[in-house]
C-alpha positions in Angstrom: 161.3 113.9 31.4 157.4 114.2 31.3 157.1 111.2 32.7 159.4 111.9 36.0 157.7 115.2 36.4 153.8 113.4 36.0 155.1 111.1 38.6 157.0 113.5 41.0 153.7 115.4 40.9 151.4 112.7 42.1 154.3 111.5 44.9 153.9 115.4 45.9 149.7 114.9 46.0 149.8 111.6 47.6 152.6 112.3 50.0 152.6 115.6 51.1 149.2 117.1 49.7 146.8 114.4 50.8 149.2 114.3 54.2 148.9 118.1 55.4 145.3 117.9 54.3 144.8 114.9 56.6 146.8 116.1 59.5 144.8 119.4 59.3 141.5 117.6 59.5 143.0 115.6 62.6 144.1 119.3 64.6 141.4 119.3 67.1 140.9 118.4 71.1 142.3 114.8 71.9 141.4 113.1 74.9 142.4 109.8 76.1 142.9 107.2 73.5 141.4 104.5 71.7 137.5 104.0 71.6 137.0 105.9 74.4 139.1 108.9 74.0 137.3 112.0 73.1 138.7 114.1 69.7 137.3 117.2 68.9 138.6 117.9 65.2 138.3 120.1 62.2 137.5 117.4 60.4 134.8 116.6 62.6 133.6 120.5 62.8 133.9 120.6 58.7 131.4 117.3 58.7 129.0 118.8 61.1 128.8 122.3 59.3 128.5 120.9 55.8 125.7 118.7 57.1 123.9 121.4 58.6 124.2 123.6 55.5 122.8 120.5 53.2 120.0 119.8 55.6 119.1 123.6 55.1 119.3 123.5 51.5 117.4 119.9 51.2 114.6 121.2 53.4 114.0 124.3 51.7 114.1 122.7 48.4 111.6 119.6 50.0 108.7 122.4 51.6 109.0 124.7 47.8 108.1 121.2 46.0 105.5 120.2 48.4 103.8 123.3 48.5 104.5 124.9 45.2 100.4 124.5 43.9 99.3 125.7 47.7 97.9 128.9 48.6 99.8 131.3 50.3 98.7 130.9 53.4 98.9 127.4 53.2 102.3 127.7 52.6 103.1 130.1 55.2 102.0 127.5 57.7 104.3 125.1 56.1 107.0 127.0 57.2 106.3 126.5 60.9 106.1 122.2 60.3 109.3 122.4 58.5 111.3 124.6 61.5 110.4 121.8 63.6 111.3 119.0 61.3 114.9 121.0 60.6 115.4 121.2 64.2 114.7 117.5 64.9 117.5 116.7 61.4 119.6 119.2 63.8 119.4 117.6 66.8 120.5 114.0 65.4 123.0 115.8 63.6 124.6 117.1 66.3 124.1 114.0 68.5 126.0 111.9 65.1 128.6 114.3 65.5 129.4 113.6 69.0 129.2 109.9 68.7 132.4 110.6 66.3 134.1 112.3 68.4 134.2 109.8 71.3 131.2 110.6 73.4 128.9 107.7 74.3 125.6 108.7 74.1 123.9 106.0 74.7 123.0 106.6 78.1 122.0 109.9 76.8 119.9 108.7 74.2 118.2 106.2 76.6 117.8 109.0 78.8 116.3 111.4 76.9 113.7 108.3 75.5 112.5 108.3 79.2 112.3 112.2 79.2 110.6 112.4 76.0 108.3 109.6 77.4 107.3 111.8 80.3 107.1 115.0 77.8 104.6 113.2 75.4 102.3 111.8 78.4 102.4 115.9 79.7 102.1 117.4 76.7 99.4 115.2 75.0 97.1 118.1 74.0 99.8 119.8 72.9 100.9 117.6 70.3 97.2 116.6 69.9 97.0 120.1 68.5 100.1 120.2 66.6 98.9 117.2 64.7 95.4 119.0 64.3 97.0 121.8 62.4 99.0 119.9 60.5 95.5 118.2 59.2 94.1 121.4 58.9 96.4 122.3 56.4 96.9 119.2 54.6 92.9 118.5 54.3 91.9 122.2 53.9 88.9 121.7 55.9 88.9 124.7 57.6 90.6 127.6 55.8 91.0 131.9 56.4 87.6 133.5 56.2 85.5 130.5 56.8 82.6 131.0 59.4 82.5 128.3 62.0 80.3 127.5 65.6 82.3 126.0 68.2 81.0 125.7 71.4 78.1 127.9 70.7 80.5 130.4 69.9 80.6 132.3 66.4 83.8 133.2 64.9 85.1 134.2 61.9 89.0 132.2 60.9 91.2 135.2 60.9 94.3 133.0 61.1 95.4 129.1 61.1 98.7 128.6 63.3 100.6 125.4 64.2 98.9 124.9 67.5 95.7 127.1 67.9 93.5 128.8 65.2 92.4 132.9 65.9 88.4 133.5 65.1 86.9 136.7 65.3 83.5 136.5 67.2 80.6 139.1 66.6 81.0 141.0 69.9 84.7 141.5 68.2 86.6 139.5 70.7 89.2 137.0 69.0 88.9 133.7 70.1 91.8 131.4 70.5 90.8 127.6 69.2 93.2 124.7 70.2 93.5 123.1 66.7 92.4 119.3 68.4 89.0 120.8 69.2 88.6 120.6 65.4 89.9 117.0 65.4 87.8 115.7 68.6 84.5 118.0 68.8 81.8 118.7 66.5 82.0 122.1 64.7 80.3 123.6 62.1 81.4 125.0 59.8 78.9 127.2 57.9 81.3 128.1 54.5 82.4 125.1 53.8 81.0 124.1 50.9 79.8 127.9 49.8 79.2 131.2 51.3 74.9 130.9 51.3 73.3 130.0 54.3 69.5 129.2 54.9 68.3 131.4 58.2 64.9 131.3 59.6 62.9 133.1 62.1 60.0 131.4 64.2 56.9 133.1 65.8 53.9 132.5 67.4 50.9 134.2 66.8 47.1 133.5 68.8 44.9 130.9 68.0 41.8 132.2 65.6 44.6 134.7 63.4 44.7 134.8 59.6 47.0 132.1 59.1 46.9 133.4 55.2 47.2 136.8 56.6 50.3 135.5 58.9 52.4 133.7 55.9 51.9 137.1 53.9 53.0 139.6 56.4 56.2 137.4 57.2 57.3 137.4 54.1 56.7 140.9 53.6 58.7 141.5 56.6 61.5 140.9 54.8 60.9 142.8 51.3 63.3 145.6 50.7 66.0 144.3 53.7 69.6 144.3 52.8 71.9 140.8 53.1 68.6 139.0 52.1 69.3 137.4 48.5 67.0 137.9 45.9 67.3 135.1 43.6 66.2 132.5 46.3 63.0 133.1 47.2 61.7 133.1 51.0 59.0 130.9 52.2 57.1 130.8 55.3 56.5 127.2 57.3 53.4 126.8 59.4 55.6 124.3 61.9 52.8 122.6 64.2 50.3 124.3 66.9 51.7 125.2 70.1 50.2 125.1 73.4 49.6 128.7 73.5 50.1 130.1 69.9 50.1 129.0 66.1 54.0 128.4 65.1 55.6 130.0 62.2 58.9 130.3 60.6 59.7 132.4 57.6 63.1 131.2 56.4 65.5 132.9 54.0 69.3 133.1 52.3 71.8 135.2 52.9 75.7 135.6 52.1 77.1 136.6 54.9 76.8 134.7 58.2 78.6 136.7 60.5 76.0 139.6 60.4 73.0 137.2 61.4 72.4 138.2 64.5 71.7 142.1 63.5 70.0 141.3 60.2 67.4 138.9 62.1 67.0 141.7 64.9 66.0 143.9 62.4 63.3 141.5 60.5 61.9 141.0 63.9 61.3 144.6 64.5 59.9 144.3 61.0 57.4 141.8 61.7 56.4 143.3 65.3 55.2 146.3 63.7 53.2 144.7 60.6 51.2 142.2 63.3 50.4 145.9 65.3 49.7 147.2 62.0 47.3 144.1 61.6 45.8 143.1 64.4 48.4 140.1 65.0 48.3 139.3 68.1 51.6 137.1 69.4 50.3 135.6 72.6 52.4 134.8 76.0 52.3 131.5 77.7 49.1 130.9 79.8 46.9 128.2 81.0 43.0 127.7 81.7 42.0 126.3 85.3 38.3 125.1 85.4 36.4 124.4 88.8 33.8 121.9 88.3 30.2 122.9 90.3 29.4 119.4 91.2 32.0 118.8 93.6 31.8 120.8 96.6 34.6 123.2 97.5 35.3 123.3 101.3 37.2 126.4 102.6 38.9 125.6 106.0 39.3 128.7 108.3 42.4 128.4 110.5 40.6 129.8 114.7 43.6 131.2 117.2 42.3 131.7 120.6 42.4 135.2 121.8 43.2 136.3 125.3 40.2 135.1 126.7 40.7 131.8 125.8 37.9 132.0 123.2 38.1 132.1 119.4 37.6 134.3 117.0 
């Protein structure tokens, strides 16, 4: 009795189970026949939604393992790569799931190779700075809060983005990079390896000064000024003699390289008034012209005739 009921019940799954399963999956759109028909099913639909959902899942579970020891930033920016990549698993998704249901797409494919040809010659830079973000973020060479010179422009990183990078200059104007200017040009980068930078400040002063006198009022130009750091000391470099003046520079370390520009303005003002105090003297350009007696000098008068035909 068992056995006729084990065997009535998998008749029942293999028959009609299995059966109204499969004709379900095979309700749909059905055009044509054969090959070339096109069939639009639920089975097809199922398939397609399934994959979509998996390649969510997958990617989200790829970008946490590849960026679980990354900052946060970092992996904020991760998030951007892996829309694009999930779109592009889309896209062939969805071009799989029309090849099963009877579409050629082989002309569209070959099509779209062309288009995509003609995209990637127009958009060149672009993807040139796509794939300079991407570096940025993989090699860390440039990160948030790092001070950087790029075409004689100061900025600091405010933020790193898939295609450009945001810098705040010192006028407070953001800047918009294009991430393959980091790839192609020279930039410095004056935090990258620690937060000190060496700064200096040339003068001249007249020939015949106190050169003694010079070095020690430079240096205590900068005695007592804030952003200067203490525990490296300052020096002062007698650089070479100029045409018109004696060349100095008193250099110095400070930890913040965005505030140069004011810190420096105010040493100057500094060192103006101890070389007044002193008897400095910082010299303009000029240049000596001497006549020699032994040669003769000849003046030339330039005559005009007057009215009575006679000159004057």
């Amino acid at each position: 009795m068992m056995q006729e009921n084990s065997n009535e019940v998998n008749d029942f799954i293999e028959s009609d189970l299995w059966e109204s399963i499969s004709e379900f999956l095979n309700t749909g759109i059905h055009l044509g026949e054969g090959d070339k028909g096109f069939h639009l099913t639920f089975g097809i639909l199922i398939m397609v939604s399934l994959s979509l959902i998996a390649t969510k899942y997958l990617m989200g579970w790829t970008r946490k393992l590849i960026t679980r020891r990354m900052d946060r930033d970092d992996k904020m920016k991760f998030i951007t790569i892996f829309k694009y990549v999930k779109y592009l698993i889309y896209m062939v998704v969805i071009l799989l799931t029309m090849s099963s249901a009877g579409i050629d797409i082989t002309l569209l494919i070959t099509a779209s190779a062309a288009l995509f040809v003609g995209i990637g010659l127009a958009l060149q830079e672009l993807f040139q700075d796509i794939m300079g973000g991407i570096l940025i973020v993989v090699d860390k060479t440039l990160r948030v809060g790092d001070i950087v010179e790029v075409d004689g422009r100061v900025g600091k990183i405010l933020e790193i983005r898939l295609r450009t990078t945001l810098a705040h200059t010192r006028d407070d104007k953001v800047m918009v990079i294009p991430n393959h200017k980091f790839m192609n040009d020279t930039v410095f980068n004056y935090t990258q390896n620690h937060r000190l930078t060496r700064e200096s400040i040339k003068v001249g002063v007249a020939y015949g000064s106190d050169v003694k006198l010079v070095s020690r009022l430079l240096l205590e130009a900068l005695e007592g000024e804030e952003g200067i750091l203490k525990h490296t000391e300052p020096f002062v470099m007698f650089d070479d003699f100029g045409d018109s003046a004696l060349m100095f520079s008193v250099h110095f370390y400070i930890d913040d390289a965005f505030m140069e520009l004011r810190l420096k303005s105010r040493i100057r003002y500094r060192i103006d008034a101890l070389f007044r105090k002193n008897g400095v003297k910082i010299p303009f350009p000029q240049r000596d012209v001497h006549f020699y007696s032994h040669t003769p000098l000849t003046i030339d008068r330039d005559t005009e005739p007057d009215g009575s035909g006679q000159s004057n």
